[in-house]
N, CA, C, O and CB atoms as a CASP TS submission, in Angstrom:
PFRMAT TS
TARGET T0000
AUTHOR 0000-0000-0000
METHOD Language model
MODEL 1
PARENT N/A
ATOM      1  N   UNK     1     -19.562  91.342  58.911  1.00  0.00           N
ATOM      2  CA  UNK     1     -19.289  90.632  60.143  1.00  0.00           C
ATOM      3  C   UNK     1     -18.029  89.795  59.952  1.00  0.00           C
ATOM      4  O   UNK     1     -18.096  88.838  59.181  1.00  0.00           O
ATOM      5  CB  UNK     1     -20.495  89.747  60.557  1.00  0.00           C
ATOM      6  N   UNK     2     -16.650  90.120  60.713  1.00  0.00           N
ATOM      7  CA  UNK     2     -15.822  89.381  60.698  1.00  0.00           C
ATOM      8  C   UNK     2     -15.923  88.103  61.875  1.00  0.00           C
ATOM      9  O   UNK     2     -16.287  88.440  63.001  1.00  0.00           O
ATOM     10  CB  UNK     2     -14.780  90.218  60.713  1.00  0.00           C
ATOM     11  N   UNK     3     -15.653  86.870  61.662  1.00  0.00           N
ATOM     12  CA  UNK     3     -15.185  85.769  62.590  1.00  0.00           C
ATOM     13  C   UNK     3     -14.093  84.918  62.693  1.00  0.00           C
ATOM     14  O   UNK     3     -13.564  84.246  61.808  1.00  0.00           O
ATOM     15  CB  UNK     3     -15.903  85.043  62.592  1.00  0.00           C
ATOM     16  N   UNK     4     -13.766  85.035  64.065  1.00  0.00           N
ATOM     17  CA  UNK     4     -12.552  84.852  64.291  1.00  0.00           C
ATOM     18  C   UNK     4     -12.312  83.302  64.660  1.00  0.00           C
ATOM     19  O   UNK     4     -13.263  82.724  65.187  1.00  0.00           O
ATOM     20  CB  UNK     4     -12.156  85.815  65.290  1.00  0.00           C
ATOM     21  N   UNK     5     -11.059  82.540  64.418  1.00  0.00           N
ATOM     22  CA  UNK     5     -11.345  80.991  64.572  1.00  0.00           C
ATOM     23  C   UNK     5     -10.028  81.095  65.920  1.00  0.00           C
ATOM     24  O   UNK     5      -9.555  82.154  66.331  1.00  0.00           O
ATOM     25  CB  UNK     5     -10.994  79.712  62.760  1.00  0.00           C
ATOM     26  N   UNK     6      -9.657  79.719  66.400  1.00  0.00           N
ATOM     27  CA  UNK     6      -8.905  79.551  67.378  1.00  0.00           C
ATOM     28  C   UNK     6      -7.477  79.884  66.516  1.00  0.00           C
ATOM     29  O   UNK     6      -7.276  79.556  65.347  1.00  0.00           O
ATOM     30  CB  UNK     6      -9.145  78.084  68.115  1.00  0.00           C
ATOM     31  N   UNK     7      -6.539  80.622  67.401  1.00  0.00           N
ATOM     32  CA  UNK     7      -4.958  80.997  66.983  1.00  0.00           C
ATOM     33  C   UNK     7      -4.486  79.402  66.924  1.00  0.00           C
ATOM     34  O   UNK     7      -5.129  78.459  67.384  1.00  0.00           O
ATOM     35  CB  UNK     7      -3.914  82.133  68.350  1.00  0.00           C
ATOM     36  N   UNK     8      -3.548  79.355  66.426  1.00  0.00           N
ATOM     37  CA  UNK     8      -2.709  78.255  66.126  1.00  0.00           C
ATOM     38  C   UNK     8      -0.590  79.065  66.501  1.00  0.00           C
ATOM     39  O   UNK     8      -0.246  80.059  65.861  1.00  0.00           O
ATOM     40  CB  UNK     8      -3.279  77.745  63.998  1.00  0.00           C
ATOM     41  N   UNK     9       0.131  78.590  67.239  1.00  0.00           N
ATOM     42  CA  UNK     9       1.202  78.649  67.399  1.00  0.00           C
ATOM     43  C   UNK     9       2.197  77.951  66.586  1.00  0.00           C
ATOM     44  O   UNK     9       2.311  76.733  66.721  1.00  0.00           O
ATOM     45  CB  UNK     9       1.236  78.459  68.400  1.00  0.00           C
ATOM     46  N   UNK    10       2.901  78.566  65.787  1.00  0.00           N
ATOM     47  CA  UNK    10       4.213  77.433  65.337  1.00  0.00           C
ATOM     48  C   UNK    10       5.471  78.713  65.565  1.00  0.00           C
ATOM     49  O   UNK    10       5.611  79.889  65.229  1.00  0.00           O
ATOM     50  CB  UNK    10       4.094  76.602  63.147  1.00  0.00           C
ATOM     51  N   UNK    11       6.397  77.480  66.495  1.00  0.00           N
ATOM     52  CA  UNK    11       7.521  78.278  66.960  1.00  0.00           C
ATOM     53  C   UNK    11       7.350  79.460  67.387  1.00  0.00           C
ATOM     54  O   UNK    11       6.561  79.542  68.329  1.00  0.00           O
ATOM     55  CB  UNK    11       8.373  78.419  66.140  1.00  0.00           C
ATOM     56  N   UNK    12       8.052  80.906  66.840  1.00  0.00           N
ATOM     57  CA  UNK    12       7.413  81.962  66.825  1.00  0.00           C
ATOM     58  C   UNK    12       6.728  83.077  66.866  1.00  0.00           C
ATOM     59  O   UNK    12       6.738  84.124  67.514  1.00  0.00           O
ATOM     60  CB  UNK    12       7.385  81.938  66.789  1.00  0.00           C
ATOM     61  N   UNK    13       5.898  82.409  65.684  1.00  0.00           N
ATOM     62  CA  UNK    13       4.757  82.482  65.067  1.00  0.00           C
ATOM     63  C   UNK    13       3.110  82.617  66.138  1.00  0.00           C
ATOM     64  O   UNK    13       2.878  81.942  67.141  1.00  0.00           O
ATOM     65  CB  UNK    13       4.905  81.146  64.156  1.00  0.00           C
ATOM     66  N   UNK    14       2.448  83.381  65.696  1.00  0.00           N
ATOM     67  CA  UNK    14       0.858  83.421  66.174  1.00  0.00           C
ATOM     68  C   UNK    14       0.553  83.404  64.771  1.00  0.00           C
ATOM     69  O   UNK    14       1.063  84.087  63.883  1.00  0.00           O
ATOM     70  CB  UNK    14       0.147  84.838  67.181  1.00  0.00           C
ATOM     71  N   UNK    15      -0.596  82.287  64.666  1.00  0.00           N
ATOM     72  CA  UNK    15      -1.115  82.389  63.535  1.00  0.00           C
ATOM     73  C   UNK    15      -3.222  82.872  63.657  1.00  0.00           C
ATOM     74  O   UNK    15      -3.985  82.349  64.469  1.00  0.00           O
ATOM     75  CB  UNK    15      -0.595  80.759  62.846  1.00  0.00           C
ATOM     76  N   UNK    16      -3.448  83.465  63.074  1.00  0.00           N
ATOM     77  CA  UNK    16      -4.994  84.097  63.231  1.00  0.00           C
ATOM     78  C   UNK    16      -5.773  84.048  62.327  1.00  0.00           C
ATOM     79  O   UNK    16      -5.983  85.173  61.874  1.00  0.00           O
ATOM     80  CB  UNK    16      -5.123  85.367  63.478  1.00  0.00           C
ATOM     81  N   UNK    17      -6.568  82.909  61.608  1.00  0.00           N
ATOM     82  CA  UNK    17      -7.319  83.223  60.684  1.00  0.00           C
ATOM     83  C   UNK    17      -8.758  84.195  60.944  1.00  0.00           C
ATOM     84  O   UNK    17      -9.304  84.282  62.044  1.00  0.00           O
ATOM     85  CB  UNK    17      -7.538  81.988  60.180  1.00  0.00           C
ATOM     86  N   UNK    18      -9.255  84.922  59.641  1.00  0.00           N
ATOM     87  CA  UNK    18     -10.377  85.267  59.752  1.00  0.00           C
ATOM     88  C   UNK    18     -10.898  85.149  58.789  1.00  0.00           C
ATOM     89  O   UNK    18     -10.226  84.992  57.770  1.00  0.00           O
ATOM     90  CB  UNK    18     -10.547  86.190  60.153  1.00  0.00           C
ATOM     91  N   UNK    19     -12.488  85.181  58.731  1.00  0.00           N
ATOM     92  CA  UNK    19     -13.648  85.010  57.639  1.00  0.00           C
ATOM     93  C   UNK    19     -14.214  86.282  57.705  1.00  0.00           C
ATOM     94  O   UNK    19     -13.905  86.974  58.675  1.00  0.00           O
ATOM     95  CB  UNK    19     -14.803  83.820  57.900  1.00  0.00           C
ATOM     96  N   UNK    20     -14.889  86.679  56.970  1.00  0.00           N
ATOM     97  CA  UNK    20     -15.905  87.935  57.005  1.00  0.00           C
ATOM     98  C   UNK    20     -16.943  87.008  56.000  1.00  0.00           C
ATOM     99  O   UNK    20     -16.597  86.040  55.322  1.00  0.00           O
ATOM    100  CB  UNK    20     -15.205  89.767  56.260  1.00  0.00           C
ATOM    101  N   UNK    21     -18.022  87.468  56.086  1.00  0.00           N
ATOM    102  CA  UNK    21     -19.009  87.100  54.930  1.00  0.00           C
ATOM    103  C   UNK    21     -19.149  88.194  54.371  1.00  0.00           C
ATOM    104  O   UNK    21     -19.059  89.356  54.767  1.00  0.00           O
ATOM    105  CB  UNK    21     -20.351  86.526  55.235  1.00  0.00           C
ATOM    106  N   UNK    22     -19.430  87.620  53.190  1.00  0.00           N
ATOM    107  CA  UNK    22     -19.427  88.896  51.733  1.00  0.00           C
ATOM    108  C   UNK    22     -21.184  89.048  52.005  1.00  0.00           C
ATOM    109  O   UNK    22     -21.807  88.477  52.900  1.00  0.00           O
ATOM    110  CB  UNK    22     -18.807  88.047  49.451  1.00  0.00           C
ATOM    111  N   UNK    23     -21.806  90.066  50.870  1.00  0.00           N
ATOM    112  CA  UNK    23     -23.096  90.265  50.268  1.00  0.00           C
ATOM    113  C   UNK    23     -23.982  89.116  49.864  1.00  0.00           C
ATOM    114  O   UNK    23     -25.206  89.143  49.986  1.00  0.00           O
ATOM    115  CB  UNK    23     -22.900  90.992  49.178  1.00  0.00           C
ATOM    116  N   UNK    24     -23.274  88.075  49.363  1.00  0.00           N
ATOM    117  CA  UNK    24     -23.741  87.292  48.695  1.00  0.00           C
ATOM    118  C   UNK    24     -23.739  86.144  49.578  1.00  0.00           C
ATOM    119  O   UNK    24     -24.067  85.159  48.916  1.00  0.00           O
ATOM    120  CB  UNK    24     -23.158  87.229  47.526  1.00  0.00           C
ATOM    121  N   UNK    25     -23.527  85.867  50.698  1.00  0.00           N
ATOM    122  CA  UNK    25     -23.822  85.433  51.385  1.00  0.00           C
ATOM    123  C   UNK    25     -22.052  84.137  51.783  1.00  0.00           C
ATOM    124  O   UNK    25     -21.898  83.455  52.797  1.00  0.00           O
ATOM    125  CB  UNK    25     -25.366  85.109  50.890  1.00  0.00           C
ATOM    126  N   UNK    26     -21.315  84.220  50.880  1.00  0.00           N
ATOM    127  CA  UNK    26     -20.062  83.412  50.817  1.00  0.00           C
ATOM    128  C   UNK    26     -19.479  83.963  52.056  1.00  0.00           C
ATOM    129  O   UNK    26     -20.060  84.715  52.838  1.00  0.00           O
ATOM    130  CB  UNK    26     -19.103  83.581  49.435  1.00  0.00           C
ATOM    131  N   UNK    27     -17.905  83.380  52.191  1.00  0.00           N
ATOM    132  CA  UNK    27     -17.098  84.253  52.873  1.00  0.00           C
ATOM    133  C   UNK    27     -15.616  83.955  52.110  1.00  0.00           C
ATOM    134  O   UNK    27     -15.262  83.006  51.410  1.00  0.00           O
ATOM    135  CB  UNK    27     -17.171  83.963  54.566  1.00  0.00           C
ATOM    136  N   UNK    28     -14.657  85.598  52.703  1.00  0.00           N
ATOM    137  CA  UNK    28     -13.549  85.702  51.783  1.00  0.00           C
ATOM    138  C   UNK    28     -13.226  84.978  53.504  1.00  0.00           C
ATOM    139  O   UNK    28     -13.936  84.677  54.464  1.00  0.00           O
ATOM    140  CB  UNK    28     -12.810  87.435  50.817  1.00  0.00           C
ATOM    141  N   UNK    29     -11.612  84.931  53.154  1.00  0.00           N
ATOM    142  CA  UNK    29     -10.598  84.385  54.474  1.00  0.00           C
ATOM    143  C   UNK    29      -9.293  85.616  54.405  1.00  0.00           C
ATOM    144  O   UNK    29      -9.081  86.325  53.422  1.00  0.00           O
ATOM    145  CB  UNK    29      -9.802  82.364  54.119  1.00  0.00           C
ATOM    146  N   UNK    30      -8.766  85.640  55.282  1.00  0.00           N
ATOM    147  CA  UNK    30      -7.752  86.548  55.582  1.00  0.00           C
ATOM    148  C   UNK    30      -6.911  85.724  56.950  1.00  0.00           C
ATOM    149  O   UNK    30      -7.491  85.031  57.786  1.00  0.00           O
ATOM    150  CB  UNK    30      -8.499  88.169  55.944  1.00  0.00           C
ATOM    151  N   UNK    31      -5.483  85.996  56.919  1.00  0.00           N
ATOM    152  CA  UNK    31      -4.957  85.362  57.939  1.00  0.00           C
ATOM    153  C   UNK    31      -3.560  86.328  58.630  1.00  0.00           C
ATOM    154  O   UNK    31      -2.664  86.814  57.940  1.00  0.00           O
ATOM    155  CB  UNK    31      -4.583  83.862  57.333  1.00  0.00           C
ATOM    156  N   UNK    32      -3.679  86.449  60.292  1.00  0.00           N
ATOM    157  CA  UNK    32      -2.624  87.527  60.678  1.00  0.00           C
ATOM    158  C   UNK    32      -1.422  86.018  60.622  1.00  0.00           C
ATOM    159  O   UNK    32      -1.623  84.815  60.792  1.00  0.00           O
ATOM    160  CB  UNK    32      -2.979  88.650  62.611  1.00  0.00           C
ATOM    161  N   UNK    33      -0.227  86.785  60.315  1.00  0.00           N
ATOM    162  CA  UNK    33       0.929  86.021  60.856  1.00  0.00           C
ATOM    163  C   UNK    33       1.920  86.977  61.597  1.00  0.00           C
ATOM    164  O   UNK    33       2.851  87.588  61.072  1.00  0.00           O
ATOM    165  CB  UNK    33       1.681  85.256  59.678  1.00  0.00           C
ATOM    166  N   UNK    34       1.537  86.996  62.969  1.00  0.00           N
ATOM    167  CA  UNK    34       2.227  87.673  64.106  1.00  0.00           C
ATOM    168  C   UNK    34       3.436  87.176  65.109  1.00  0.00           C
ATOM    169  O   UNK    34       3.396  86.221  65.885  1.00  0.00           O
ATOM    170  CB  UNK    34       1.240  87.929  64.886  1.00  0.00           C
ATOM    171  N   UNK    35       4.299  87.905  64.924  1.00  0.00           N
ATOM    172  CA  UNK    35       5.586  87.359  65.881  1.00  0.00           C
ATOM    173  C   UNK    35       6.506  88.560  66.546  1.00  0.00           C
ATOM    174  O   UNK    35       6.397  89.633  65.953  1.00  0.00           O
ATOM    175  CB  UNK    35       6.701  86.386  64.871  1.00  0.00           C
ATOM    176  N   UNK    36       7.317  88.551  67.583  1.00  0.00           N
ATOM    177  CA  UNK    36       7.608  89.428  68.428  1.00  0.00           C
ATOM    178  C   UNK    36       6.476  89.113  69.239  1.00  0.00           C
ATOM    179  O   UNK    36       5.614  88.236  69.284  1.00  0.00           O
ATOM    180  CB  UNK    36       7.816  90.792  67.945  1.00  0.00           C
ATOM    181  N   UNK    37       7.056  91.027  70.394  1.00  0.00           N
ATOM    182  CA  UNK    37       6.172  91.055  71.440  1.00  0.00           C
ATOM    183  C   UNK    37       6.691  92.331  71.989  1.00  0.00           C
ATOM    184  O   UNK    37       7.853  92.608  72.290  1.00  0.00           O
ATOM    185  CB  UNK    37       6.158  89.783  72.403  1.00  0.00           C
ATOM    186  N   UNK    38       5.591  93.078  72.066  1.00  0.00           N
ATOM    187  CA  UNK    38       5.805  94.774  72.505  1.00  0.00           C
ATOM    188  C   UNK    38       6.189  95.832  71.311  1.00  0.00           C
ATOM    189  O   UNK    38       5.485  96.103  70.339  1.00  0.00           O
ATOM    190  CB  UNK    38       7.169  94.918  73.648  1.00  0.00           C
ATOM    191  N   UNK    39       7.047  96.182  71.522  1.00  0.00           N
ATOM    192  CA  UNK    39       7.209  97.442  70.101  1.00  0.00           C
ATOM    193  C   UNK    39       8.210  96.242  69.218  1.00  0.00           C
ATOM    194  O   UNK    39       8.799  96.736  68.257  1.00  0.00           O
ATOM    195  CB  UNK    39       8.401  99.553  70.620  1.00  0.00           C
ATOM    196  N   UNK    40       8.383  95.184  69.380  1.00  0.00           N
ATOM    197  CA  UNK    40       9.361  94.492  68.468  1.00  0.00           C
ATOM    198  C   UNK    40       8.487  93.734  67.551  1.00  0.00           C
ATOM    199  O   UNK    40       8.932  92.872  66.794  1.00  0.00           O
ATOM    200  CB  UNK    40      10.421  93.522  69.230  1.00  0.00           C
ATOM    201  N   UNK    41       6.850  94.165  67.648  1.00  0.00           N
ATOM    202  CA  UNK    41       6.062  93.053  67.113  1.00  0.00           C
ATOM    203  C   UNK    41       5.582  93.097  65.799  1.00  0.00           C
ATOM    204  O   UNK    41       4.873  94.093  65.656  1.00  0.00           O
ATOM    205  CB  UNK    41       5.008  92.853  67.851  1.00  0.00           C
ATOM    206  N   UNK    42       5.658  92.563  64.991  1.00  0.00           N
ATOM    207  CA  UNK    42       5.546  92.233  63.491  1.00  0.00           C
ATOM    208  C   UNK    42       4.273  91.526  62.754  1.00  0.00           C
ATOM    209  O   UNK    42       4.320  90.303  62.882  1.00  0.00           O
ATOM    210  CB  UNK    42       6.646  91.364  63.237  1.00  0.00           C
ATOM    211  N   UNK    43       3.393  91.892  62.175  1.00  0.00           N
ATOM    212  CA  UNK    43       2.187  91.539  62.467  1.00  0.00           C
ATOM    213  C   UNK    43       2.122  91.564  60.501  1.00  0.00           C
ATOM    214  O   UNK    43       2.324  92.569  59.819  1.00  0.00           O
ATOM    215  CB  UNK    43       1.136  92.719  63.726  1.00  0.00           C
ATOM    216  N   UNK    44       1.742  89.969  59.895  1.00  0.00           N
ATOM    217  CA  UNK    44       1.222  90.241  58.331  1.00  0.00           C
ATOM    218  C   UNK    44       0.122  90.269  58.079  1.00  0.00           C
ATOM    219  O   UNK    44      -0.491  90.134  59.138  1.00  0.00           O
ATOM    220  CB  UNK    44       1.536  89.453  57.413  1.00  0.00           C
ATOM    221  N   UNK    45      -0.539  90.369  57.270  1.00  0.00           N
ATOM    222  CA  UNK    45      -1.690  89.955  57.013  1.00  0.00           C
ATOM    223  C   UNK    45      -1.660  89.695  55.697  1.00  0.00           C
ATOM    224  O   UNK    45      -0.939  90.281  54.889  1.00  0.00           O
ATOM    225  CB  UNK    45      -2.639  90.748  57.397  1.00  0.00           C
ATOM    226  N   UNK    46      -2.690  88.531  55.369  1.00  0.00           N
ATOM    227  CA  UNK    46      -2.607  88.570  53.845  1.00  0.00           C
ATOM    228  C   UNK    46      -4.029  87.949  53.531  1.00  0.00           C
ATOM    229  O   UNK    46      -4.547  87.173  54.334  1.00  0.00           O
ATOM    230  CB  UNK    46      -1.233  87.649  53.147  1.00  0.00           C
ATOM    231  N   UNK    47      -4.579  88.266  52.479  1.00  0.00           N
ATOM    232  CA  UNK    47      -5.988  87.995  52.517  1.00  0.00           C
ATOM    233  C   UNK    47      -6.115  87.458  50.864  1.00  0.00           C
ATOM    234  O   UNK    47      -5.499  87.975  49.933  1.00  0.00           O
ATOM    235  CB  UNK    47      -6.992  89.490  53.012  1.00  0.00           C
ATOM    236  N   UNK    48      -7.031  86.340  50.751  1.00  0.00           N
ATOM    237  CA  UNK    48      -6.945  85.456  49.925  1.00  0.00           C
ATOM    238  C   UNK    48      -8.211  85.908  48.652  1.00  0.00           C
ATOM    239  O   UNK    48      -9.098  86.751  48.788  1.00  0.00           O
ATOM    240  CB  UNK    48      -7.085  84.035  50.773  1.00  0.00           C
ATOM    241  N   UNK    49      -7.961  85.135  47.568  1.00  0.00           N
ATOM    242  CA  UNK    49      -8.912  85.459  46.187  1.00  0.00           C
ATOM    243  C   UNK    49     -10.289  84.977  46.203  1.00  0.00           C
ATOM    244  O   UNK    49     -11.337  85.601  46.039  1.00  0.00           O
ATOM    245  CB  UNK    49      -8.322  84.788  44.867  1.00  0.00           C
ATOM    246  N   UNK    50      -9.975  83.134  46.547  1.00  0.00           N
ATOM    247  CA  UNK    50     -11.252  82.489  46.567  1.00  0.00           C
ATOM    248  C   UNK    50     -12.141  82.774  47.607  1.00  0.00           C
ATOM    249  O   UNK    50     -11.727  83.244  48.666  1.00  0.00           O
ATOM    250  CB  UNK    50     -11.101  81.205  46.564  1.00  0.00           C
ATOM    251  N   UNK    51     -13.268  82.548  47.418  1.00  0.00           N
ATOM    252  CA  UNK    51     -14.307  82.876  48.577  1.00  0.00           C
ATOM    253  C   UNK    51     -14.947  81.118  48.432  1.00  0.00           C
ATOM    254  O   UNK    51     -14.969  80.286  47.525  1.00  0.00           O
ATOM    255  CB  UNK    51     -15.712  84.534  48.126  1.00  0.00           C
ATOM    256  N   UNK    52     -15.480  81.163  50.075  1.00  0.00           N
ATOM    257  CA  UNK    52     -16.170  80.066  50.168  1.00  0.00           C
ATOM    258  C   UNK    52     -17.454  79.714  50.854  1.00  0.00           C
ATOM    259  O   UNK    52     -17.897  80.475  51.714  1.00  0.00           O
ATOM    260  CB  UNK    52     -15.448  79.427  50.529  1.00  0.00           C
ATOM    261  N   UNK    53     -18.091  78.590  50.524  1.00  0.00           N
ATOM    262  CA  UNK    53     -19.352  78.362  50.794  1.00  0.00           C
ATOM    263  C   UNK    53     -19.374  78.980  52.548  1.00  0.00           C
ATOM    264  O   UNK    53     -20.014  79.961  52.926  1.00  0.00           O
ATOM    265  CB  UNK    53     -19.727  76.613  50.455  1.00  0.00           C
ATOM    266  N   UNK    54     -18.606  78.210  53.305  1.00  0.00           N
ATOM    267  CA  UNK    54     -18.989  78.378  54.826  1.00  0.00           C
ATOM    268  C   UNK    54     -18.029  79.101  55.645  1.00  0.00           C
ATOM    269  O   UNK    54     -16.914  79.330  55.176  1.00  0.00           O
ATOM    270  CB  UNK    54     -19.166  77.050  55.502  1.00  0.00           C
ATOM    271  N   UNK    55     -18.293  79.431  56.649  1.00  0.00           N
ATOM    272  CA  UNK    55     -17.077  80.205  57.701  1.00  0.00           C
ATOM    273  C   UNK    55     -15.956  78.981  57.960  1.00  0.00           C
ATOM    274  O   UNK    55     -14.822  79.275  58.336  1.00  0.00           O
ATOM    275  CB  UNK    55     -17.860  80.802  59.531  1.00  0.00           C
ATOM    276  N   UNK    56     -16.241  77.984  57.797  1.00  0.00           N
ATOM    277  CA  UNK    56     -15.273  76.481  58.403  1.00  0.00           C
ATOM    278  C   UNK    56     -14.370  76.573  57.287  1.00  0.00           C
ATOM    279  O   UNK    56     -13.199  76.787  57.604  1.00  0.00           O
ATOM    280  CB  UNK    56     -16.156  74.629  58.508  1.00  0.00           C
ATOM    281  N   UNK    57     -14.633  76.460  55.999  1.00  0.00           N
ATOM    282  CA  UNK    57     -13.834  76.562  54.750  1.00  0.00           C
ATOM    283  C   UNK    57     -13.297  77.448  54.653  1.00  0.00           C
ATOM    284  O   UNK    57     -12.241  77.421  54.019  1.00  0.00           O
ATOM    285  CB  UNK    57     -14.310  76.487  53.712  1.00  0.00           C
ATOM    286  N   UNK    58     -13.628  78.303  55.063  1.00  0.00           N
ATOM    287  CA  UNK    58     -12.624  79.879  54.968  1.00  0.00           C
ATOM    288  C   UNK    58     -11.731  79.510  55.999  1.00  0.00           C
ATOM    289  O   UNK    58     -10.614  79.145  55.633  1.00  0.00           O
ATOM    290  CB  UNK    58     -13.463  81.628  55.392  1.00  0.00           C
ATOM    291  N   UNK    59     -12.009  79.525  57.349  1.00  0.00           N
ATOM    292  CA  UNK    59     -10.983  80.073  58.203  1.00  0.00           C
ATOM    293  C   UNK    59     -10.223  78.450  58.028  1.00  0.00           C
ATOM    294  O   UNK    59      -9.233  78.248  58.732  1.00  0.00           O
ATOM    295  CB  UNK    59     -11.563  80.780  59.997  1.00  0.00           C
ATOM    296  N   UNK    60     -10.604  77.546  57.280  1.00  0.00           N
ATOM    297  CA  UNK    60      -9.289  76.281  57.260  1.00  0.00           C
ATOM    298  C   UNK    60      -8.071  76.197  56.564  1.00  0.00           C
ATOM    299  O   UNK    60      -7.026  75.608  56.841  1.00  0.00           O
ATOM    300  CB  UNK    60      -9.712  75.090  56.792  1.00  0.00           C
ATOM    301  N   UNK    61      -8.532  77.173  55.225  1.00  0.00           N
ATOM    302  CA  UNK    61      -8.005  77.464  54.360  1.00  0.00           C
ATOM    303  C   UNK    61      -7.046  78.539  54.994  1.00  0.00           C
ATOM    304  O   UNK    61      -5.902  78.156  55.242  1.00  0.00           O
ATOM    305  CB  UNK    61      -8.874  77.728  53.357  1.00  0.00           C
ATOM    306  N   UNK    62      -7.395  79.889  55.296  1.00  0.00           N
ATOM    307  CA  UNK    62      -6.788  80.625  56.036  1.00  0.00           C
ATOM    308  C   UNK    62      -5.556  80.389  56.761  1.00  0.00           C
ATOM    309  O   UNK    62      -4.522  81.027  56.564  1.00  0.00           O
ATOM    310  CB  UNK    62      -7.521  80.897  56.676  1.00  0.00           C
ATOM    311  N   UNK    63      -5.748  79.076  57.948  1.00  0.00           N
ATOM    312  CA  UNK    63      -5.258  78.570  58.613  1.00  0.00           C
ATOM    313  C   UNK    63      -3.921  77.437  57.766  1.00  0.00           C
ATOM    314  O   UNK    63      -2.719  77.495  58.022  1.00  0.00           O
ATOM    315  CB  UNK    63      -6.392  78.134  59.379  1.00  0.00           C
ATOM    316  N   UNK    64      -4.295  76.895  57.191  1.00  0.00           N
ATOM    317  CA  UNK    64      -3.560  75.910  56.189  1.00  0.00           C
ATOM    318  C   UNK    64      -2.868  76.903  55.260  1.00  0.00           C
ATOM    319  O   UNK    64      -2.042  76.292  54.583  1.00  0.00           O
ATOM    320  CB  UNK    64      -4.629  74.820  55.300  1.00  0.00           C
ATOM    321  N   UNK    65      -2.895  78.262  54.961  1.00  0.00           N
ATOM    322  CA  UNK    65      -1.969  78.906  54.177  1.00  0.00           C
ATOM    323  C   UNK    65      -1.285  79.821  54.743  1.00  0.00           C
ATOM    324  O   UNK    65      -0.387  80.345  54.084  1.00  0.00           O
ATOM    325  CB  UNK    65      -2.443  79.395  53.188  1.00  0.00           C
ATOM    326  N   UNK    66      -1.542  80.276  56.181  1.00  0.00           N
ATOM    327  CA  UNK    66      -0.667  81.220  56.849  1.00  0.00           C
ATOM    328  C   UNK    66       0.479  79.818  57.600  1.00  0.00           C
ATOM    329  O   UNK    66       1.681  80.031  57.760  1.00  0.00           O
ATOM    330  CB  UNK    66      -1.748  82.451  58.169  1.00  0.00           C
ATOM    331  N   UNK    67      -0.036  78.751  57.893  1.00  0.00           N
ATOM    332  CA  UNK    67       1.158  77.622  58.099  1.00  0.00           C
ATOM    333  C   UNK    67       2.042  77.294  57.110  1.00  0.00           C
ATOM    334  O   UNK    67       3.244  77.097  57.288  1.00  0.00           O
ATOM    335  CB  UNK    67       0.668  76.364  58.397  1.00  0.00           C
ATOM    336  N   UNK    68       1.461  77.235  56.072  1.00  0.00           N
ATOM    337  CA  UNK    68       2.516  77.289  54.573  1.00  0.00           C
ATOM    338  C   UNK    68       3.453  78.287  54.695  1.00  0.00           C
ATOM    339  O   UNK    68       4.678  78.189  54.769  1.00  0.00           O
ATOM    340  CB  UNK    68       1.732  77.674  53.071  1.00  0.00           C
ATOM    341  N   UNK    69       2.519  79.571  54.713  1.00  0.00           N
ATOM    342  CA  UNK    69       3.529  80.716  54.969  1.00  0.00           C
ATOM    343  C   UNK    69       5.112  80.361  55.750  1.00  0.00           C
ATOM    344  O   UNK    69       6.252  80.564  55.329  1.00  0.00           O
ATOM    345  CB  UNK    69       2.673  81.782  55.958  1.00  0.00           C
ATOM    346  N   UNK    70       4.507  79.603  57.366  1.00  0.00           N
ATOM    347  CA  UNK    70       5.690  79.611  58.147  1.00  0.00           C
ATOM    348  C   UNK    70       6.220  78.920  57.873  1.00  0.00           C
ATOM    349  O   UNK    70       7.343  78.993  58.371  1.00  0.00           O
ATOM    350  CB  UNK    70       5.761  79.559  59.218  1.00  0.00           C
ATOM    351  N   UNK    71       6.045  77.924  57.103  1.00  0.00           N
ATOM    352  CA  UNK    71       7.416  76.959  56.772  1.00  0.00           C
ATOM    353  C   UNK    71       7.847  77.099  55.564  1.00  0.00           C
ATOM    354  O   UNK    71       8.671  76.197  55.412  1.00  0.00           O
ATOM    355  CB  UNK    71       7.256  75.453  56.883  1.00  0.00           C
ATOM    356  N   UNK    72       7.765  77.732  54.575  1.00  0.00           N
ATOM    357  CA  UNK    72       8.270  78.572  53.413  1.00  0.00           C
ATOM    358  C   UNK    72       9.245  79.469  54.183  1.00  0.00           C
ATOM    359  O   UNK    72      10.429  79.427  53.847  1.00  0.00           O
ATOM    360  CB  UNK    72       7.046  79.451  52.552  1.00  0.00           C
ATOM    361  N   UNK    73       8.890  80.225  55.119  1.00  0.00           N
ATOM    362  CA  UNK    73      10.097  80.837  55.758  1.00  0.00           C
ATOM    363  C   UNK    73      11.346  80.426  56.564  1.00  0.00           C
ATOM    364  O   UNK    73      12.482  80.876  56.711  1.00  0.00           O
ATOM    365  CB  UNK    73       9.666  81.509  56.421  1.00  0.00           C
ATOM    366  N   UNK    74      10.473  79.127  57.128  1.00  0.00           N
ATOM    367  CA  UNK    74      11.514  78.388  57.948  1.00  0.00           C
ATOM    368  C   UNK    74      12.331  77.718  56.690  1.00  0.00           C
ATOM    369  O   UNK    74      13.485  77.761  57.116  1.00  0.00           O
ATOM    370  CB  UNK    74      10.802  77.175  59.149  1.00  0.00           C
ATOM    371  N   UNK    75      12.383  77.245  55.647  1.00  0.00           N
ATOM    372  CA  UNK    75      12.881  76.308  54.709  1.00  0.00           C
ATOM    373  C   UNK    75      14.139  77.456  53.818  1.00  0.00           C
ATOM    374  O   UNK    75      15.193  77.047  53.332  1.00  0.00           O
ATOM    375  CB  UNK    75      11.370  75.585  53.639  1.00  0.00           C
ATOM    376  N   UNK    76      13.687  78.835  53.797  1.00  0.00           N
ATOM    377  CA  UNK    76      14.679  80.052  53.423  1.00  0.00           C
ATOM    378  C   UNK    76      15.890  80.207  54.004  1.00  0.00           C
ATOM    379  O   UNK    76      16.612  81.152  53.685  1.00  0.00           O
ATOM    380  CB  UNK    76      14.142  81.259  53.664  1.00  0.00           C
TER
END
């Protein structure tokens, strides 16, 4: 079961975290970083190591490292 948290905008940027819960009852996090619009649209994804106790910890984390992402790029 994947769950999806609220998008976050910077500049850009669409930012999308997600959680899935594992077997064991944790969840991993994964986060889209999407920009454009129509066939110009550019879509990352990148999905993380740690797993965590709750869906809130995942998708914050998620959220707090696909924003890193965008300003690591903006700072290039």
């Amino acid at each position: 079961m994947t769950l999806t948290e609220p998008n976050t905008t910077v500049g850009k940027y669409l930012i999308s975290p997600l959680t899935r819960m594992l077997d064991d009852g944790r969840y991993a996090a994964s986060v889209s970083i999407r920009s454009g619009s129509g066939r110009g649209t550019h879509d990352r994804v990148m999905r993380f190591v740690p797993v965590f106790a709750d869906h809130a910890t995942a998708a914050h984390y998620a959220t707090r490292e696909g924003m890193r992402w965008v300003q690591h790029r903006h700072a290039a």
